[in-house]
GUMITOR-735364 format. One record per residue (C-alpha): x, y negated, z; residue in three letters; residue number from 1. Coordinates in pm, whole numbers, plus 50000, padded with zeros to 5 digits. Layout:
<recs>
+-------+-------+-------+---------+-----+
|     X |     Y |     Z | residuo | num |
+-------+-------+-------+---------+-----+
|     X |     Y |     Z |     Ala | NUM |
...
+-------+-------+-------+---------+-----+
</recs>
This chain:
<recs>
+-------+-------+-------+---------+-----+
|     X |     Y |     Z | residuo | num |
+-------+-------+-------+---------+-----+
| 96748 | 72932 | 52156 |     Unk |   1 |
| 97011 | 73186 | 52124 |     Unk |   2 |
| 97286 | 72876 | 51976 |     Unk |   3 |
| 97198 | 72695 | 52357 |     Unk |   4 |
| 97264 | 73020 | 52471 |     Unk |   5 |
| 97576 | 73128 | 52368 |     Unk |   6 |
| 97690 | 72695 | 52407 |     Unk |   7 |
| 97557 | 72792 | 52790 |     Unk |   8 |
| 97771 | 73106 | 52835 |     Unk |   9 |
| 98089 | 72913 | 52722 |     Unk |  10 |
| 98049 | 72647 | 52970 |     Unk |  11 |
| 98251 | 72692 | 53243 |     Unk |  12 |
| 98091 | 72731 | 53600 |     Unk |  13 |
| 98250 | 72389 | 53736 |     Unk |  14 |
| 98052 | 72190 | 53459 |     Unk |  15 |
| 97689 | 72332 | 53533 |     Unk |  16 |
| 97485 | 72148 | 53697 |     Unk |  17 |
| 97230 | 72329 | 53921 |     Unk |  18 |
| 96926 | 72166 | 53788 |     Unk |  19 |
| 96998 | 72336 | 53506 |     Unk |  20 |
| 97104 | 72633 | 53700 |     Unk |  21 |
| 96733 | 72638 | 53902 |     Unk |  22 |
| 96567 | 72634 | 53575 |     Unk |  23 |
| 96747 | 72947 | 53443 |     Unk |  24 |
| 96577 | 73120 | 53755 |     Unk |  25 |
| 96224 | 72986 | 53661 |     Unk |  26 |
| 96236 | 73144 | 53329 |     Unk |  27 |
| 95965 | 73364 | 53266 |     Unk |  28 |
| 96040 | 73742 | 53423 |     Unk |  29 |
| 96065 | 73922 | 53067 |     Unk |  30 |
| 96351 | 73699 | 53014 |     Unk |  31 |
| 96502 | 73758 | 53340 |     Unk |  32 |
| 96446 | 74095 | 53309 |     Unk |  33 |
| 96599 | 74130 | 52956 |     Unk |  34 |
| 96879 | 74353 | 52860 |     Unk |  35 |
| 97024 | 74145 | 52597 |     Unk |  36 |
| 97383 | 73995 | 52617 |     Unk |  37 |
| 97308 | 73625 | 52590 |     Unk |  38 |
| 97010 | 73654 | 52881 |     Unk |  39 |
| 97208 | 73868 | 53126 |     Unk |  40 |
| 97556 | 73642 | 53062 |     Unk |  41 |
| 97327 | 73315 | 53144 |     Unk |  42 |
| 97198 | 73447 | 53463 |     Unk |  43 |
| 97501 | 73572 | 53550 |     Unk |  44 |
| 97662 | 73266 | 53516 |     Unk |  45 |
| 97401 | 73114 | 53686 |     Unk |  46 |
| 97439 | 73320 | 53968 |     Unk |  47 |
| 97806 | 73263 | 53987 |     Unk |  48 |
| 97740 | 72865 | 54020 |     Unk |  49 |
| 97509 | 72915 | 54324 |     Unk |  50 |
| 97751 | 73104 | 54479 |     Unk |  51 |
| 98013 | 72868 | 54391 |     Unk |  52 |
| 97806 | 72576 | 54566 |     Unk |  53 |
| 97606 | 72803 | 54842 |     Unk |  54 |
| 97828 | 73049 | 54907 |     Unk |  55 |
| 97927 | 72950 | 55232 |     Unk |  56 |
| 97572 | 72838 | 55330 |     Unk |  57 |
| 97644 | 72742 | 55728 |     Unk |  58 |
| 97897 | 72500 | 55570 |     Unk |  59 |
| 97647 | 72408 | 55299 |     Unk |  60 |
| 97367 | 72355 | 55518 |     Unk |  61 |
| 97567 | 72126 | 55712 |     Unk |  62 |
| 97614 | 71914 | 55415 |     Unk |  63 |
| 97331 | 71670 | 55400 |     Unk |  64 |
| 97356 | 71623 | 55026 |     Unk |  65 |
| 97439 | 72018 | 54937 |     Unk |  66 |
| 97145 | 72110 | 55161 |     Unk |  67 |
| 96866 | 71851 | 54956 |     Unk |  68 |
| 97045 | 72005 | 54675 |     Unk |  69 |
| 96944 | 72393 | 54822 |     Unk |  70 |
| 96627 | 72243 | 54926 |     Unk |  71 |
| 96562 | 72184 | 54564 |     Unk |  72 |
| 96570 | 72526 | 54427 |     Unk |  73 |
| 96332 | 72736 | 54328 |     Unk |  74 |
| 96206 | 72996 | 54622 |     Unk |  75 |
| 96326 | 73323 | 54400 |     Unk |  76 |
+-------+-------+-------+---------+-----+
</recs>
């Protein structure tokens, strides 16, 4: 787990794709929660994409494919 990881850390933001982003988010909480480098670095990252995509979420909502795509996530 810790080799997919450190391969998911060095992947930059542009190349995620947010199905694997919403699954990040439906890990269980004592991962989420979890002090340790390679955890906190992947939801970081994770984070970062959403933003990337949602940011601006009046212009994403207005999007009919970006707004399935929100649709899609997971409710936390």
């Amino acid at each position: 787990m810790t080799l997919l990881l450190c391969r998911f850390v060095d992947t930059p933001c542009n190349e995620l794709q947010l199905e694997t982003v919403a699954a990040i988010f439906e890990w269980p909480a004592f991962l989420q929660e979890s002090a340790s480098e390679p955890f906190a670095g992947v939801l970081a990252k994770a984070a970062a994409k959403l933003m990337d995509v949602f940011g601006d979420l009046e212009a994403a909502w207005r999007d009919d494919a970006t707004r399935k795509s929100f649709l899609k996530l997971p409710f936390k």
